[in-house]
C-alpha positions as CSV (number, residue, x, y, z in Angstrom):
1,X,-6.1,22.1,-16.8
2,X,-4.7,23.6,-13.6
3,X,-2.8,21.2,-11.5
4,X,-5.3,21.6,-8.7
5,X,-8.0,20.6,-11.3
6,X,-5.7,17.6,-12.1
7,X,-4.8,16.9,-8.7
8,X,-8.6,16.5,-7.6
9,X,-9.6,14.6,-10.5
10,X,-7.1,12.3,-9.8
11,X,-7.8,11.5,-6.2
12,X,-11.4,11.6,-6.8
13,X,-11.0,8.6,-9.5
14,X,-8.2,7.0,-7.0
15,X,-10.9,7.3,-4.3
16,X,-13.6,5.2,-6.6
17,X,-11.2,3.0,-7.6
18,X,-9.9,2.9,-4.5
19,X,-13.2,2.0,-2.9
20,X,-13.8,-0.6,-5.3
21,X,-10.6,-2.3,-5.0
22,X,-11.2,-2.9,-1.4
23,X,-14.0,-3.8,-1.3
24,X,-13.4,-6.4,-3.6
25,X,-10.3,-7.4,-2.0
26,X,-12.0,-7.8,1.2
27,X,-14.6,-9.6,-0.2
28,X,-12.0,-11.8,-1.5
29,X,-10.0,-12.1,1.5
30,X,-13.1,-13.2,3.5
31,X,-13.8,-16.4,0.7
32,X,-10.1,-17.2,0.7
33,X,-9.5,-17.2,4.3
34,X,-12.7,-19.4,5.1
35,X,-11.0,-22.1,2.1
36,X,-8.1,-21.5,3.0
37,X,-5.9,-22.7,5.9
38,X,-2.8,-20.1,7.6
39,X,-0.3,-22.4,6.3
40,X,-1.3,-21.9,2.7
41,X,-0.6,-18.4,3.9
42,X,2.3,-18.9,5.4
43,X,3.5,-20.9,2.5
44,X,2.9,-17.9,0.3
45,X,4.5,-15.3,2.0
46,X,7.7,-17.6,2.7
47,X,7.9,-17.4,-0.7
48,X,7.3,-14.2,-1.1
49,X,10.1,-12.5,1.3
50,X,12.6,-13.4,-1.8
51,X,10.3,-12.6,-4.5
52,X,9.3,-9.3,-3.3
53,X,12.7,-8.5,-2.4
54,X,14.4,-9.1,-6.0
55,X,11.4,-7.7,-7.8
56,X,12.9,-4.3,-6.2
57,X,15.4,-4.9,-8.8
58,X,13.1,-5.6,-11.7
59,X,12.1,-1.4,-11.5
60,X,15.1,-0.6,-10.3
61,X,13.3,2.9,-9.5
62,X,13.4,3.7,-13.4
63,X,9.5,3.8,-13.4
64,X,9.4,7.1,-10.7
65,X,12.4,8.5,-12.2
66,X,10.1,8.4,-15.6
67,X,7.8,10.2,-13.5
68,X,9.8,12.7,-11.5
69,X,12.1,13.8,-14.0
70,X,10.6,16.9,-16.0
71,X,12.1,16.2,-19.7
72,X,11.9,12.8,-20.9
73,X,12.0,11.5,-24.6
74,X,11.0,8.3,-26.6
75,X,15.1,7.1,-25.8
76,X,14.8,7.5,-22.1
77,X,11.6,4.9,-22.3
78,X,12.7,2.5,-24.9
79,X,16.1,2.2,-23.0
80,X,14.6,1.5,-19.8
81,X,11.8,-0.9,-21.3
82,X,14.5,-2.7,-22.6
83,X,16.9,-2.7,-19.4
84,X,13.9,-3.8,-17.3
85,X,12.7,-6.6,-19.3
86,X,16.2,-8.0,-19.4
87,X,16.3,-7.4,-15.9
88,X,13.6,-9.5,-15.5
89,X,14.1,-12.6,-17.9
90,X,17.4,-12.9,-15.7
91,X,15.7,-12.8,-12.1
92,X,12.9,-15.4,-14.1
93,X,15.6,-17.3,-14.7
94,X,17.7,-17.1,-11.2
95,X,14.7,-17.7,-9.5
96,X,12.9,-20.6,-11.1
97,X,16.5,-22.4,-11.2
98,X,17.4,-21.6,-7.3
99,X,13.4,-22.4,-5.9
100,X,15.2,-26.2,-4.8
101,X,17.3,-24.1,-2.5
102,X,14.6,-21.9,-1.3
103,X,12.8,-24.7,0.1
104,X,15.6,-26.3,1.6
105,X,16.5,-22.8,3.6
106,X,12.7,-23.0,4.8
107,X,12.6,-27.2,5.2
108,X,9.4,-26.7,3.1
109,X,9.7,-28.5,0.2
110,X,6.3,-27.5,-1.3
111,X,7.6,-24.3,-1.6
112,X,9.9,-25.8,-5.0
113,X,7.1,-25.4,-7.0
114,X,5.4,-21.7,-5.9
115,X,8.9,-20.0,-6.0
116,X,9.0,-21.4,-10.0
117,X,5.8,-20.2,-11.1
118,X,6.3,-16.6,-8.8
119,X,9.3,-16.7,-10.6
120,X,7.2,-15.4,-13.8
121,X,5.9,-12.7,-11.9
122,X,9.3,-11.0,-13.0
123,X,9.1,-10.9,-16.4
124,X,5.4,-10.1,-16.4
125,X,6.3,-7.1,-13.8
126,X,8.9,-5.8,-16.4
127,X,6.9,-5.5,-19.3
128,X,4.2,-2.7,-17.3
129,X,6.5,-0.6,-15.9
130,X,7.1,2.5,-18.9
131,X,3.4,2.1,-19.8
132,X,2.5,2.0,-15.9
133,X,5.0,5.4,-15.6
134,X,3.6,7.0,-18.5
135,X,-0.2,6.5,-17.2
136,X,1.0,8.2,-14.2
137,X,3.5,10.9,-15.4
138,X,0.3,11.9,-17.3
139,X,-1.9,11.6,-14.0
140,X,-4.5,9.3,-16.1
141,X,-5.6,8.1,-13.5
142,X,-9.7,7.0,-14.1
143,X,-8.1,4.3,-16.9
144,X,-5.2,3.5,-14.1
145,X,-8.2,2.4,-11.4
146,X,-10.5,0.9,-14.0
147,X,-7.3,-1.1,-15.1
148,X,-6.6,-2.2,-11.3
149,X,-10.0,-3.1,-10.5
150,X,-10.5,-5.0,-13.4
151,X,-7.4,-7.1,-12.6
152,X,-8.5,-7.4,-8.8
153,X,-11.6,-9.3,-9.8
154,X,-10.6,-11.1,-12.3
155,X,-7.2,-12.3,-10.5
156,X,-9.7,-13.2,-7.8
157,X,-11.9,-15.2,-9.3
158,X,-9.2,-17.3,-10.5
159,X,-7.9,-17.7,-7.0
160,X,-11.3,-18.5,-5.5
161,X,-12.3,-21.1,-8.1
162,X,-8.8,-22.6,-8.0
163,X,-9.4,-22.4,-4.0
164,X,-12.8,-24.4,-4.3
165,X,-10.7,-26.9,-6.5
166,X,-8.9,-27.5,-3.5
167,X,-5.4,-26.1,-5.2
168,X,-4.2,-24.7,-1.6
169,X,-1.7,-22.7,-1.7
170,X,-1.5,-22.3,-5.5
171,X,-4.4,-21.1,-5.9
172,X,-2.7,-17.7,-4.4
173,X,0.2,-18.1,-6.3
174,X,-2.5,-18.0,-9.4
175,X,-4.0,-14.8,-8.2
176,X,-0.9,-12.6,-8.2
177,X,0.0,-13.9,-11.7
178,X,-3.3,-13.4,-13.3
179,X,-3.7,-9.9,-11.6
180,X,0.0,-9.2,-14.1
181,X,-1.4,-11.0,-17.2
182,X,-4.1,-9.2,-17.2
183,X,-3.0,-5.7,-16.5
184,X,-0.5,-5.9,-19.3
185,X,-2.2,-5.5,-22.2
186,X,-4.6,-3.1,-21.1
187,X,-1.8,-0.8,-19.7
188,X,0.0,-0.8,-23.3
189,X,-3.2,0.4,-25.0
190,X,-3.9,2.9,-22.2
191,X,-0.9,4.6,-22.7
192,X,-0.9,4.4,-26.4
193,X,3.0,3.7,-26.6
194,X,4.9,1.2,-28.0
195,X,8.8,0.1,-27.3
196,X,11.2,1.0,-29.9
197,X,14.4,-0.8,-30.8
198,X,16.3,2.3,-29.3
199,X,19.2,2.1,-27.0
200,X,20.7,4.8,-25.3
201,X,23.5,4.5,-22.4
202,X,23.3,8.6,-22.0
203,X,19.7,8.4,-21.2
204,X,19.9,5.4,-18.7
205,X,22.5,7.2,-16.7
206,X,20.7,10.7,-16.7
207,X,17.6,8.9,-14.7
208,X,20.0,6.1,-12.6
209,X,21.4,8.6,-9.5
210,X,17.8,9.0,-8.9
211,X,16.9,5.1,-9.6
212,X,19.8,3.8,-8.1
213,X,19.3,5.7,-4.4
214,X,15.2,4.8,-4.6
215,X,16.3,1.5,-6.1
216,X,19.2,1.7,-2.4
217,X,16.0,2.8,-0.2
218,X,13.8,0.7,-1.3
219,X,16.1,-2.7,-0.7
220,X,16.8,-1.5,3.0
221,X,13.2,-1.0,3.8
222,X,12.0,-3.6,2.4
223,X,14.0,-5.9,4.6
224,X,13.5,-3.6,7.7
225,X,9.0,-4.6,6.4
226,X,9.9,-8.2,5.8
227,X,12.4,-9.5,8.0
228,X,9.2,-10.2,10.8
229,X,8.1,-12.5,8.0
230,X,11.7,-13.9,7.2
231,X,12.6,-14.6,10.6
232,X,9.0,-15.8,12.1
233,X,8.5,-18.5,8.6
234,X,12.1,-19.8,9.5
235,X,12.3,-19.9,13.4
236,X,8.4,-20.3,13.8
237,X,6.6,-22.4,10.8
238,X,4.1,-21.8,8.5
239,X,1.2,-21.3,10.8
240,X,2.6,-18.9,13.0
241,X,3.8,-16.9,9.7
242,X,0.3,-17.3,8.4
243,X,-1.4,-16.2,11.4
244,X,1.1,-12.8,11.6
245,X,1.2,-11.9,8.0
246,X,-2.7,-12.2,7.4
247,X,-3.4,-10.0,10.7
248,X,-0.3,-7.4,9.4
249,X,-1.7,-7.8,5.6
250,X,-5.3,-6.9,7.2
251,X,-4.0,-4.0,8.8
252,X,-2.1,-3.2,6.7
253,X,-4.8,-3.5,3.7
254,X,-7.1,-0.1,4.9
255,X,-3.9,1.9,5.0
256,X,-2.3,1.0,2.1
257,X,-5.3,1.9,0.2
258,X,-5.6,5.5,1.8
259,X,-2.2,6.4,1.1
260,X,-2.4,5.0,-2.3
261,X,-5.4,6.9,-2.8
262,X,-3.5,10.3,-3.0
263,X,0.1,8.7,-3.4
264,X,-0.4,8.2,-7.0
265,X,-1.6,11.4,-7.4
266,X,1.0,13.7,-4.9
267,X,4.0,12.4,-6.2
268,X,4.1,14.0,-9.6
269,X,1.7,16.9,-8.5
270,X,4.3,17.9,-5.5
271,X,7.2,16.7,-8.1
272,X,6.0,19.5,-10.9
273,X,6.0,22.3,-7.6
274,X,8.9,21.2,-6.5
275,X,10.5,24.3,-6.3
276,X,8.2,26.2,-4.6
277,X,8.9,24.5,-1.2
278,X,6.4,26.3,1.1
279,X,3.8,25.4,-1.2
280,X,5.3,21.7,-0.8
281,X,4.9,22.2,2.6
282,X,1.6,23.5,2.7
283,X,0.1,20.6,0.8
284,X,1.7,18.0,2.1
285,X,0.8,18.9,5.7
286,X,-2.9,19.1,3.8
287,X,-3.2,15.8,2.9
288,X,-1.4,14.4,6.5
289,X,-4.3,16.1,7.7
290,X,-6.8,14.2,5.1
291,X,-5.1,11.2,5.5
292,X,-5.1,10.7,9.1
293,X,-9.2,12.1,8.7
294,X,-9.6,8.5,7.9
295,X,-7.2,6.3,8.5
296,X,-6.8,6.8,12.6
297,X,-11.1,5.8,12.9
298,X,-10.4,2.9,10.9
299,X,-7.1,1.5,13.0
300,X,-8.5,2.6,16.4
301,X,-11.6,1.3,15.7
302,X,-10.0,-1.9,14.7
303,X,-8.4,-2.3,17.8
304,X,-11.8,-1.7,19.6
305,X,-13.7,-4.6,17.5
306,X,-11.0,-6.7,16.3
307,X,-12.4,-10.1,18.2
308,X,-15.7,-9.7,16.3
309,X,-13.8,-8.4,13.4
310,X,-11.6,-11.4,13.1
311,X,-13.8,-14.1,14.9
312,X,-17.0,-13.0,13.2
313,X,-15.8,-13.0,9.4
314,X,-13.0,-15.0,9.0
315,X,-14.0,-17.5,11.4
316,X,-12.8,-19.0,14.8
317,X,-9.7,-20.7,13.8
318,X,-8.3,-17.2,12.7
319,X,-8.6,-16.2,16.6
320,X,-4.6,-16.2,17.3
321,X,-4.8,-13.2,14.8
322,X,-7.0,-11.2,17.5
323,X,-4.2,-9.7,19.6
324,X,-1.6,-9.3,16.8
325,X,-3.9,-7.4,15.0
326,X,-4.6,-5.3,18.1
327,X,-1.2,-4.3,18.4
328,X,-0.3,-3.9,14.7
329,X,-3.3,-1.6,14.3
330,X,-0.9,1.4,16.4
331,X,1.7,0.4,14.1
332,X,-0.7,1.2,11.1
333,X,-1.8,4.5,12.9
334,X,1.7,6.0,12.8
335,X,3.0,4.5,9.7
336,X,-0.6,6.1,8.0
337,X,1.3,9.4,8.7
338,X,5.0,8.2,8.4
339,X,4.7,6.7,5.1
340,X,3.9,9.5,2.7
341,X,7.6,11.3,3.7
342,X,8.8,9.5,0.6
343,X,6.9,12.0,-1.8
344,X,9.2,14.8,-0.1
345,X,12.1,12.8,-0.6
346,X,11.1,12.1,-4.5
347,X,9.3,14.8,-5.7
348,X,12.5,17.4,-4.5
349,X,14.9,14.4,-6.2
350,X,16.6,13.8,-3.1
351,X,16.8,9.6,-3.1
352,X,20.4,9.9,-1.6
353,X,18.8,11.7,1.2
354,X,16.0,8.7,1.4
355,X,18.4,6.0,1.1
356,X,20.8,7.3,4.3
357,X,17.5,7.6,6.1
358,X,16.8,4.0,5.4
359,X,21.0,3.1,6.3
360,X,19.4,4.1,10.1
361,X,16.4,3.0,10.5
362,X,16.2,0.0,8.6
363,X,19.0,-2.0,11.1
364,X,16.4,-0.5,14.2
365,X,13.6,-2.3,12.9
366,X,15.6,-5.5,12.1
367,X,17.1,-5.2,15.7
368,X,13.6,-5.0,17.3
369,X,12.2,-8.1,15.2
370,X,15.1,-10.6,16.2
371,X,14.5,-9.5,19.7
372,X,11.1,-10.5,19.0
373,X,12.3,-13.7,18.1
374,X,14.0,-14.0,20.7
375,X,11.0,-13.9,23.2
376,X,9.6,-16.6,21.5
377,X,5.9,-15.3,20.4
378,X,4.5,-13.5,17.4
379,X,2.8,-11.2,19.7
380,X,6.4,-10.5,21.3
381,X,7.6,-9.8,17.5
382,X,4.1,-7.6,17.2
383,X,4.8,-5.5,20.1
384,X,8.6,-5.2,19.2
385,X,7.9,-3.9,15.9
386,X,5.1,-1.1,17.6
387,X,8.0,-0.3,19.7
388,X,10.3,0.8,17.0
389,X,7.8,2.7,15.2
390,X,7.0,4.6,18.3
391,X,10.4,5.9,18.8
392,X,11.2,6.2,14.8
393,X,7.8,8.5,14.6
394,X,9.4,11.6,15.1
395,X,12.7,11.4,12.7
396,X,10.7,9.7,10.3
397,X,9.0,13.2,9.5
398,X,11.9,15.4,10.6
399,X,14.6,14.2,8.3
400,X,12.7,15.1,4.9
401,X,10.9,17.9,6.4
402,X,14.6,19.7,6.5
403,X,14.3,19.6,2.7
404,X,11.1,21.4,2.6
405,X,11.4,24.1,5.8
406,X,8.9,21.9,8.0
407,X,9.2,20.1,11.2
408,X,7.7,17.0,12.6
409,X,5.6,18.5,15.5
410,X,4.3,20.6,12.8
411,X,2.4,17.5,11.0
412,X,1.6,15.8,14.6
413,X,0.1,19.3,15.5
414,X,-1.9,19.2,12.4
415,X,-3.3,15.9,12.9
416,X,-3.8,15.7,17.0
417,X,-7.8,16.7,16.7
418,X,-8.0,14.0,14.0
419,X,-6.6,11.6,16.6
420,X,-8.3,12.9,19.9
421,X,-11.7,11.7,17.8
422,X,-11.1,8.9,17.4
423,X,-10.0,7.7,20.3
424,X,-13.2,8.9,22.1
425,X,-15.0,7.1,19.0
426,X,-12.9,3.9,19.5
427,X,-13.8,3.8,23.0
428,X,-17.2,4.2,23.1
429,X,-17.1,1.1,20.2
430,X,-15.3,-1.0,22.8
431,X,-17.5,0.0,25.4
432,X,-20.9,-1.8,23.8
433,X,-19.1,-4.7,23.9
434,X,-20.0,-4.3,28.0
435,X,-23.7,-3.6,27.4
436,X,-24.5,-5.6,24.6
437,X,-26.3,-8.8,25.2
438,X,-23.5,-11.9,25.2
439,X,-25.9,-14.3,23.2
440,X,-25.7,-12.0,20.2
441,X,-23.3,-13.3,17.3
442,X,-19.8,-12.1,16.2
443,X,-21.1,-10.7,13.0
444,X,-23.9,-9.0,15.1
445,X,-22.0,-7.1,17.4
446,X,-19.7,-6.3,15.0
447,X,-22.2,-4.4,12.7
448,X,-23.7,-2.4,15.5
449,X,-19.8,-1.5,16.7
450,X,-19.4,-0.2,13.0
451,X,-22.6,1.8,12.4
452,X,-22.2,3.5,15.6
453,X,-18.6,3.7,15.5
454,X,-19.2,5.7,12.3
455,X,-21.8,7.8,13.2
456,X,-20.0,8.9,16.6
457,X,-16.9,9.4,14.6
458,X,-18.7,11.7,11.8
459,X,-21.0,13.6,14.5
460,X,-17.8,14.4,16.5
461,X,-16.1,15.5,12.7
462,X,-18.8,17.6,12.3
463,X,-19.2,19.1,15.5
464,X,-16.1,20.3,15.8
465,X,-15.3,21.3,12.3
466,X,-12.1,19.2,11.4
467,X,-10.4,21.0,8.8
468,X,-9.3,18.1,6.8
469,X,-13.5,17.6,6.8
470,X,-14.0,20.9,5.9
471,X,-11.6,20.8,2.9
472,X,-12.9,18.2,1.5
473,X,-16.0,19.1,2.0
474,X,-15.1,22.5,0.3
475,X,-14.0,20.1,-3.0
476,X,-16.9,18.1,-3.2
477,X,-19.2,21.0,-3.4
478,X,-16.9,22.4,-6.0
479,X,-16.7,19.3,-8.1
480,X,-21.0,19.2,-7.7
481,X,-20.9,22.5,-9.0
482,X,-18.4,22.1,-11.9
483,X,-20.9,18.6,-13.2
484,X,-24.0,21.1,-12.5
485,X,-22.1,23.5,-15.3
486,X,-21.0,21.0,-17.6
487,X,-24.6,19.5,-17.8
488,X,-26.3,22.6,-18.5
489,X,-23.4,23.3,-21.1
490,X,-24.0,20.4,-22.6
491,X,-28.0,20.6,-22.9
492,X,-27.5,24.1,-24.2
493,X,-25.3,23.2,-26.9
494,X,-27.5,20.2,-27.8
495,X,-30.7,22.8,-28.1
496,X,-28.5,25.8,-30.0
């Protein structure tokens, strides 16, 4: 199969499972919230500035060097299976024995007993990560999203049973466990590959320059993501975190899974080209173009309907999350086109390259949050953090577009129509809010701002011809055709 064949399959299958994942999510997210309180939330992601952080070590980016580098053998994955699991059983161990500590930092001590049983999440993370590469070096990826949204609902239905049990914040802590435990075995089987008692220093150190600069990026970034939540849990409370981080987790959710969609799939598709730089280029400017197709509707029209949006489904006493959201949604619109420069970075095996990017512009980001801080709001901390994006936007895409002969007004170019849209689309959604009658419910309005939202939004699309539309327009018909073939192929050989 060509790789374009491969590469559509694969983003066809992440767009189902995709789909289904957020819906599901959402779904979830609107039962847990309503149970829920912010300071369960805010309890949770206390915890989970450390755990996230140190689970960066867990990988240690051996899973994408699995994937990037072209030759690999049954010693390069039984010697990182085993370095990662023992990785993990330590950081198990660290953790559950220093969660005391952790709660004192925070002067929360509930937090004791989520930072122990988080602490498992290690070990559990460990144990997926060569079948995980595998499934993804071999761009499997229907039994990769069946295998995700499996674990999504049944991780959440733990949660929200545990949340009707009145278990709090726990019953969160459950749901990121149970999503692991049950991924595991299903990943082992998928990937039909077992560990072998092999051990082989050689073959750890030809994948750890390119682990160990991902593994260098990946700590500075995730401080310069996280430090809003560090800082704003320890100077702020619970509430205030819980407030932030659901309105930046709600933002952050739509993106994440468009990026996701085709990151799964353009990292070892560009990684197999990765000579060929213009053709690199070409594609990656491609799927900027698909990307920002629909992820700038989604954050501009957030912005237009987020009182309704927030008020209307999660309920009133989520309504401090209205404006934060409102200003996070521009920092989702430029990190939705920011984000994917790390497939440049890894696919041409240039880490050290990502990890001096990250040296800069981690310490801006940090900088702009503690001034945040300093104001004394989390909407002061949400408009810091836009601030910092806006004036990273441009570097963020001309730094790895060196590598690859392209330049940041080139991908900026590519997406301006996509953006120009939008915005009318986003302001005619805010401008019902002026017409329609004021006795109509949250939920109400915001159901009439989304079905015209999206028929403005695809009219425009279609009116003007988008070429990101018209691409994928293009693939869809050949994908209808290709079934069409394969069905009457089939019926033939079944009457010959």
């Amino acid at each position: 199969m060509s790789l374009k064949r491969k590469t559509i399959k694969g983003v066809i299958w992440n767009l189902i499972g995709r789909i289904s994942n957020q819906v599901l999510q959402f779904g979830l997210s609107v039962l847990l919230m309503r149970l829920l309180d912010p300071r369960d939330y805010g309890t949770l992601a206390m915890a989970m500035v450390l755990i996230g952080f140190v689970g960066i070590f867990t990988e240690f980016g051996f899973g994408s060097a699995l994937v990037q580098k072209q030759h690999i053998d049954e010693q390069h994955q039984s010697s990182i299976f085993w370095v990662n699991v023992g990785i993990g059983l330590i950081l198990t161990a660290i953790f559950f024995g220093a969660a005391p500590w952790i709660a004192d930092f925070y002067h929360l001590p509930s937090l004791t007993r989520v930072v122990q049983f988080l602490s498992f999440s290690f070990l559990l993370g460990a144990l997926g990560i060569v079948p995980g590469a595998i499934l993804q070096r071999n761009m499997k990826f229907a039994v990769i999203n069946k295998i995700s949204v499996g674990s999504t609902a049944f991780s959440g239905l733990v949660a929200v049973v545990l949340a009707f049990r009145g278990a709090g914040v726990m019953s969160l802590v459950a749901q990121n466990l149970a999503a692991q435990l049950f991924t595991l075995p299903f990943v082992f089987l998928a990937a039909r590959w077992r560990p072998r008692l092999l051990w082989s220093v050689s073959h750890v150190k030809d994948l750890f320059s390119f682990s160990a600069y991902l593994t260098g990026f990946n700590t500075l970034n995730y401080w310069a993501r996280r430090a809003d939540d560090l800082l704003v849990g320890k100077y702020m409370g619970a509430d205030a975190l819980g407030i932030y981080s659901r309105a930046y987790n709600l933002m952050l959710l739509p993106i994440s899974q468009v990026i996701s969609l085709v990151s799964n799939v353009m990292f070892p598709a560009l990684a197999s080209i990765q000579h060929d730089r213009q053709r690199v280029k070409r594609i990656f400017i491609q799927v900027e173009q698909t990307i920002a197709l629909i992820s700038f509707p989604m954050m501009l029209g957030l912005v237009a309907a987020a009182d309704h949006f927030i008020i209307g489904i999660f309920g009133q006493k989520w309504e401090a999350a209205v404006p934060i959201i409102r200003i996070l949604a521009f920092v989702g619109l430029l990190q939705s086109i920011g984000n994917p420069n790390g497939w440049i970075y890894m696919s041409q095996g240039r880490t050290s390259w990502m990890f001096g990017w990250g040296l800069f512009a981690s310490p801006c980001i940090v900088a702009a949050i503690v001034i945040g801080i300093l104001m004394g709001s989390i909407q002061a901390v949400a408009i810091a953090y836009l601030m910092v994006n806006v004036l990273l936007a441009y570097p963020v895409l001309h730094v790895p577009g060196r590598l690859i002969g392209m330049q940041a007004w080139e991908v900026y170019k590519a997406v301006l129509p996509q953006f120009l849209l939008a915005a009318v689309m986003a302001t005619g959604v805010y401008a019902l809010n002026l017409v329609l009658p004021a006795q109509l419910s949250h939920l109400a309005i915001l159901a009439i701002q989304v079905i015209v939202g999206i028929c403005l939004y695809g009219g425009l699309v279609w009116a003007f011809k988008i070429s990101a539309f018209m691409q994928l327009k293009q693939l869809v018909k050949e994908q209808v055709r290709e079934y069409r073939k394969k069905k009457q192929d089939t019926i033939q050989n079944i009457y010959a």
